[in-house]
C-alpha positions as CSV (number, residue, x, y, z in Angstrom):
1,X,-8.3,7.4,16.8
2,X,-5.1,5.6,16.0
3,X,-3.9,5.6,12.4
4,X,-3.0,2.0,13.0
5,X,-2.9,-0.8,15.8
6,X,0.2,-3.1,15.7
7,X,-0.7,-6.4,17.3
8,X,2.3,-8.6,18.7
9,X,6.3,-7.9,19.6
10,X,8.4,-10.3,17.6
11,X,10.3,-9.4,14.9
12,X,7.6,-8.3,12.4
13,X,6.3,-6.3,15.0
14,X,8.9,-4.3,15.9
15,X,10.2,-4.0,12.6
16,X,6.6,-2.2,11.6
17,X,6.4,0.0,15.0
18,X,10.1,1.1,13.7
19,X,8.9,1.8,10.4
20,X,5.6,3.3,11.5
21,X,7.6,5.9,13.7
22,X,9.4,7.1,10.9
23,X,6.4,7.6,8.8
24,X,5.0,9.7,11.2
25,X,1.8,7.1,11.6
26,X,0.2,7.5,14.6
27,X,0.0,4.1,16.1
28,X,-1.2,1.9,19.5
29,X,1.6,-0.9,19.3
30,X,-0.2,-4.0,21.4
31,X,2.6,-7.1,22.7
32,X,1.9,-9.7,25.3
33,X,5.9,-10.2,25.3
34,X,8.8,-9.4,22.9
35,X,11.2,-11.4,21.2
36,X,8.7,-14.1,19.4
37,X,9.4,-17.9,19.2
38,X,13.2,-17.6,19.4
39,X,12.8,-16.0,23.3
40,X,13.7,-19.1,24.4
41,X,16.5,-19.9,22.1
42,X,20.4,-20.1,23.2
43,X,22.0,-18.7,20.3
44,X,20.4,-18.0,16.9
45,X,23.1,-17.6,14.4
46,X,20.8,-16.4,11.5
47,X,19.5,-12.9,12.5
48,X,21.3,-10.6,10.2
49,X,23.4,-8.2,11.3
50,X,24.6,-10.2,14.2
51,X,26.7,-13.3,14.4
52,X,25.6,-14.8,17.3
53,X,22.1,-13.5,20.2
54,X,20.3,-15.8,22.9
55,X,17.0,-15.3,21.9
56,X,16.0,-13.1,25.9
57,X,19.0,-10.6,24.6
58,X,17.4,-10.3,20.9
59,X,14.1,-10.1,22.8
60,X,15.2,-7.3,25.0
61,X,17.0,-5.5,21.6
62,X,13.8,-5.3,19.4
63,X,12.4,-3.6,22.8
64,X,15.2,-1.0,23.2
65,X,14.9,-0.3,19.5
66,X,11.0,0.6,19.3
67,X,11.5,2.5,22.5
68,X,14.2,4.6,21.0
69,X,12.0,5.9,17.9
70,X,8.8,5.4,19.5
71,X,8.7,8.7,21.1
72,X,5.3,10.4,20.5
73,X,4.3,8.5,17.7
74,X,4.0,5.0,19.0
75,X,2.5,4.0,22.1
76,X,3.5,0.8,23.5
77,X,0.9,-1.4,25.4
78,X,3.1,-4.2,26.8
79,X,1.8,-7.2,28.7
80,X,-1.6,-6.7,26.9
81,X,-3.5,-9.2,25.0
82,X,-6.0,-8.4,22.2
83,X,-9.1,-10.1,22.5
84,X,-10.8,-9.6,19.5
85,X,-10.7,-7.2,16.8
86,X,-14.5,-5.2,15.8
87,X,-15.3,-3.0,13.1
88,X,-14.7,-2.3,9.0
89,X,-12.0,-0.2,7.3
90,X,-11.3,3.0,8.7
91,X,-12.8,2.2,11.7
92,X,-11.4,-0.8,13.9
93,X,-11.9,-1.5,17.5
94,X,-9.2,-3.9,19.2
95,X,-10.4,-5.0,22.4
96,X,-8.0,-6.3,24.7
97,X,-7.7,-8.3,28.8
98,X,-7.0,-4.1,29.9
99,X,-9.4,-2.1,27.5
100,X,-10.3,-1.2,23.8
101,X,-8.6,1.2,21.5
102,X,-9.6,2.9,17.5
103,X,-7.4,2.3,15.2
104,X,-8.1,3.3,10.9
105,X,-6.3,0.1,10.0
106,X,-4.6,-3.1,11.6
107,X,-1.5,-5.0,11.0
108,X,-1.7,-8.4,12.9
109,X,2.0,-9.8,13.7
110,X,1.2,-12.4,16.3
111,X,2.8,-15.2,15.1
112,X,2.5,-19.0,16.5
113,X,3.2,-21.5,18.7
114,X,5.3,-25.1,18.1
115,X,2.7,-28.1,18.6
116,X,4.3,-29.7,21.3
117,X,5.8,-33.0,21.3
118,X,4.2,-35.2,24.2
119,X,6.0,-37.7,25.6
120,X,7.8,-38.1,28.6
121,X,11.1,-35.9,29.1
122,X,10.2,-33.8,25.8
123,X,9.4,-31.1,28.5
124,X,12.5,-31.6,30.8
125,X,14.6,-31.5,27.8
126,X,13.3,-28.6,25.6
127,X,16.6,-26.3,24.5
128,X,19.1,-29.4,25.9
129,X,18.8,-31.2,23.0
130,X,15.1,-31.4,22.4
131,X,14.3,-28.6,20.1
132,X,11.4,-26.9,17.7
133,X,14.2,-24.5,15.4
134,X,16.2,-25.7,13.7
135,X,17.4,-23.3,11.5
136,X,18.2,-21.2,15.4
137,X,20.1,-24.5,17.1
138,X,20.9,-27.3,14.4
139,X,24.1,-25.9,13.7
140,X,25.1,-26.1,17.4
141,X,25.1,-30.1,16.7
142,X,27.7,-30.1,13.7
143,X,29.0,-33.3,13.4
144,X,27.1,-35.5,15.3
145,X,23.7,-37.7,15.1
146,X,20.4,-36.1,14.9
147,X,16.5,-37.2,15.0
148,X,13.7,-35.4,13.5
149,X,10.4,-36.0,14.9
150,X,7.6,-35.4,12.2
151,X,6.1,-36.4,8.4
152,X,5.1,-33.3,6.9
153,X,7.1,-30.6,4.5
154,X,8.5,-28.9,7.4
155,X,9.9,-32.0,8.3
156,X,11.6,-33.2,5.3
157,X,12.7,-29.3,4.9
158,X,14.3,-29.6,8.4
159,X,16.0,-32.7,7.8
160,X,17.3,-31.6,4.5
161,X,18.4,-28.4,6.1
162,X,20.4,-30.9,8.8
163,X,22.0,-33.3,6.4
164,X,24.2,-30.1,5.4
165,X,26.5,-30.6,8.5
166,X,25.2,-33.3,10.4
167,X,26.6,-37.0,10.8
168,X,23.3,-38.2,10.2
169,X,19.9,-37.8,10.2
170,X,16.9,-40.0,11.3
171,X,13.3,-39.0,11.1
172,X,10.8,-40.8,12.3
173,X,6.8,-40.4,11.5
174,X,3.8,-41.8,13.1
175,X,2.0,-42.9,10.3
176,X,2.5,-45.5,7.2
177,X,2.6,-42.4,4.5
178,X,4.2,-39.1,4.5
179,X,2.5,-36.4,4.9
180,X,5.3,-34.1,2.5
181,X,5.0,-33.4,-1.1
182,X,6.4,-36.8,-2.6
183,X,8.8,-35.0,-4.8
184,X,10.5,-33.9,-1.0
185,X,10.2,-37.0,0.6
186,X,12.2,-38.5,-2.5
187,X,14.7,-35.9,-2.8
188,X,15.6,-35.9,0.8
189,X,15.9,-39.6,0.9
190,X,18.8,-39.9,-1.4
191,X,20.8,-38.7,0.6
192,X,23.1,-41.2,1.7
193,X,23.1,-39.8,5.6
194,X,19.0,-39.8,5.9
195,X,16.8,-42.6,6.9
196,X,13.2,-42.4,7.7
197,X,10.9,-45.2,9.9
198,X,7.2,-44.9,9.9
199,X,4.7,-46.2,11.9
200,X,7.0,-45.0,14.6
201,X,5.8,-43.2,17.6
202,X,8.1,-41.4,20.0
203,X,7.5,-42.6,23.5
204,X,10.2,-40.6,25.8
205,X,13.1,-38.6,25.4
206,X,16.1,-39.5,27.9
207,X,19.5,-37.9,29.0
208,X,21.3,-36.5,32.1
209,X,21.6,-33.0,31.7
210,X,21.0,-33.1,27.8
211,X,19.4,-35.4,25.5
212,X,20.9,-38.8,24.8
213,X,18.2,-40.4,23.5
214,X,15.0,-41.0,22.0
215,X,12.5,-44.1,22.1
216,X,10.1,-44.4,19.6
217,X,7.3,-47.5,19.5
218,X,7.3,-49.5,16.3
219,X,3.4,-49.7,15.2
220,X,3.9,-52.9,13.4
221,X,5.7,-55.2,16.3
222,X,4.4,-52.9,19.3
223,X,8.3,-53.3,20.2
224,X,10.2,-50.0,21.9
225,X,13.3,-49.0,20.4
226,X,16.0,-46.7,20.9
227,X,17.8,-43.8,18.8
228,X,21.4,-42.5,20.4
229,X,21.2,-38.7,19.3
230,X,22.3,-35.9,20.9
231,X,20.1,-33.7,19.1
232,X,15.9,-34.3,18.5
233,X,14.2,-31.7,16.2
234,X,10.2,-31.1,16.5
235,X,8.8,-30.4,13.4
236,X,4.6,-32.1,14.2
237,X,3.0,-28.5,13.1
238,X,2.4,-25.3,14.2
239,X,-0.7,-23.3,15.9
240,X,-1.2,-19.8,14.9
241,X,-2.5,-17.3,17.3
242,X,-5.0,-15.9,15.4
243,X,-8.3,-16.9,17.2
244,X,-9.0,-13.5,18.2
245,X,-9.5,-12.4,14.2
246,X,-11.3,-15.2,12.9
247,X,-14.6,-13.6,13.3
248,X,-13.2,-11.0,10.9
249,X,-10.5,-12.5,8.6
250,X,-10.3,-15.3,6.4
251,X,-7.9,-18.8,7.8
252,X,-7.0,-21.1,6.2
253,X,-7.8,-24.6,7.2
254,X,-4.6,-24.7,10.2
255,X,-5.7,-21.1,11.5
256,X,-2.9,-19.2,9.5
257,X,-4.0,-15.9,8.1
258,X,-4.2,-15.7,4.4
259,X,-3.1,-12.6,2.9
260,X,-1.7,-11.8,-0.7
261,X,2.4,-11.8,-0.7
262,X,3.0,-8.8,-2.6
263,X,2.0,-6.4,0.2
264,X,0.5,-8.7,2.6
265,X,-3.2,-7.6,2.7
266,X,-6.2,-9.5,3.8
267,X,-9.2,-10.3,2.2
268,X,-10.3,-7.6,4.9
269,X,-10.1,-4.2,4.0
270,X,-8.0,-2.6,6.3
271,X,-6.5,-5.1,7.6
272,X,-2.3,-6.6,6.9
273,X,-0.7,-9.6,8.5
274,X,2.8,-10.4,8.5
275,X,5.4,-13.4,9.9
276,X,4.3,-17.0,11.3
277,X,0.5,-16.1,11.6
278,X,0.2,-16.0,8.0
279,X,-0.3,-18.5,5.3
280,X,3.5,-17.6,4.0
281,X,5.6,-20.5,2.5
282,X,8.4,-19.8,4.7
283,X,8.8,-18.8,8.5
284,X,11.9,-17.1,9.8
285,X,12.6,-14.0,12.2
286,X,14.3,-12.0,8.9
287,X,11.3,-12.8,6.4
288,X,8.7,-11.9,9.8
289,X,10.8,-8.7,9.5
290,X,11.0,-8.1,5.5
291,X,7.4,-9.0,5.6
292,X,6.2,-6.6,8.1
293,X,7.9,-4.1,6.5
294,X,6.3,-4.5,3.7
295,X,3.4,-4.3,5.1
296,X,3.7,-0.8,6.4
297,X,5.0,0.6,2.9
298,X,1.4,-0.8,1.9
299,X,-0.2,0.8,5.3
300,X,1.3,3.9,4.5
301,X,0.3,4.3,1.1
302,X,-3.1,3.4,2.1
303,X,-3.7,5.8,4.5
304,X,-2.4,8.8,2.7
305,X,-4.6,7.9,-0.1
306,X,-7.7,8.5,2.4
């Protein structure tokens, strides 16, 4: 029996595995992969402490740090997925593809995947241009023209975010109405760099090595059209990978976890979650992190409460 089960190696993972070593908590750390979302990334210019990572080197760092306090304390099960998750408080059972382990309590880091835009070339062009962070590659594209792909309040938050050092900004959204809080869409729009189209629906991404443009289909005059950008931002929603708890935590209507932000418990007793699979308001590596950490102040005080 585990004093507690980690599920998933990004940053809020690692960041409670570290923590959970140096508490002395006897814990079954479970990762598919580490590093999170910004593996695939080229250079993320936001992680704290260090000016500049590709997102494989920060993947292989958050490794190399949990190893080094592990020791005795934390076992790591890499290349394992949890299947579901069984039990009450005190007693968990997290069944994954290699086997099942006891754990008294459960913190649930697994994050979540960028809905992917489909159209032709998004694939071919994914980190040459075409990208789904913006706050990890927009600044790469200082300067210059830049698309946003997307209606919602991540949207308008990533454009806004972009107008601080690009040329300009165009986003373009499927439907006839916004899907972001009117008071964003209006805000962002004043800005004298920032146009919006709707009714526009991207229909392929083209370049030669990177991204040179983007062609979007106008709903209104079924006519094709063309945007010159070196840049093309994804912001169309995310999917949480939390189907292997919903049998035993409350989700929101996307899938996100919900949990209360002041310690990041769930409605479950016994179980935390921290980072993108959460119902959070904001999603970056360094809040995953504070988060997580969080998290395992909470899971501490829990357990030596017992």
């Amino acid at each position: 029996m585990y004093d507690l089960a980690i599920i998933g190696g990004g940053p809020a993972g690692v960041a409670a595995g570290v923590y959970a070593s140096r508490k002395q908590l006897k814990t079954i750390f479970i990762a598919a992969e580490f590093g999170g979302q910004s593996i695939v990334s080229e250079d993320i210019q936001n992680w704290i402490g260090t000016v500049s990572i590709k997102g494989a080197n920060l993947a292989t760092d958050l490794e190399k740090h949990l190893r080094a306090y592990a020791k005795d304390i934390v076992q790591v099960q890499k290349g394992e997925y949890v299947k579901e998750i069984k039990g009450s408080n005190g007693n968990f059972s997290i069944i994954t593809d290699k086997g099942s382990y006891n754990a008294q309590t459960v913190l649930v880091t697994t994050g979540s995947t960028r809905r992917q835009l489909d159209a032709p070339g998004a694939k071919e062009f994914e980190h040459k241009g075409l990208t789904y962070c913006a706050s990890c590659d927009g600044p790469l594209f200082s300067g210059q023209d830049m698309v946003v792909v997307g209606g919602g309040n991540a949207a308008f938050e990533t454009a806004a975010q972009l107008l601080a050092y690009a040329k300009s900004v165009t986003l373009l959204n499927r439907g006839d109405e916004f899907r972001a809080d009117p008071i964003t869409v209006e805000k962002v729009l004043k800005h004298p760099n920032m146009t919006a189209l709707k009714n526009a629906t991207p229909t392929k991404v083209t370049g030669d090595k990177f991204v040179k443009s983007i062609f979007y289909k106008d709903a209104h005059t079924n006519e094709e059209k063309e945007i010159s950008a070196p840049a093309i931002f994804v912001e169309i929603g995310l999917i949480p990978t939390t189907s292997f708890v919903k049998d035993i935590v409350p989700l929101n209507k996307i899938g996100q976890i919900i949990v209360d932000p002041r310690n990041q418990k769930t409605e479950t007793l016994g179980i935390w979650a921290a980072g993108d699979c959460t119902d959070g308001l904001y999603h970056q590596n360094n809040i995953a992190a504070g988060d997580a950490v969080k998290a395992l102040e909470d899971i501490y005080v829990h357990l030596r409460a017992r």
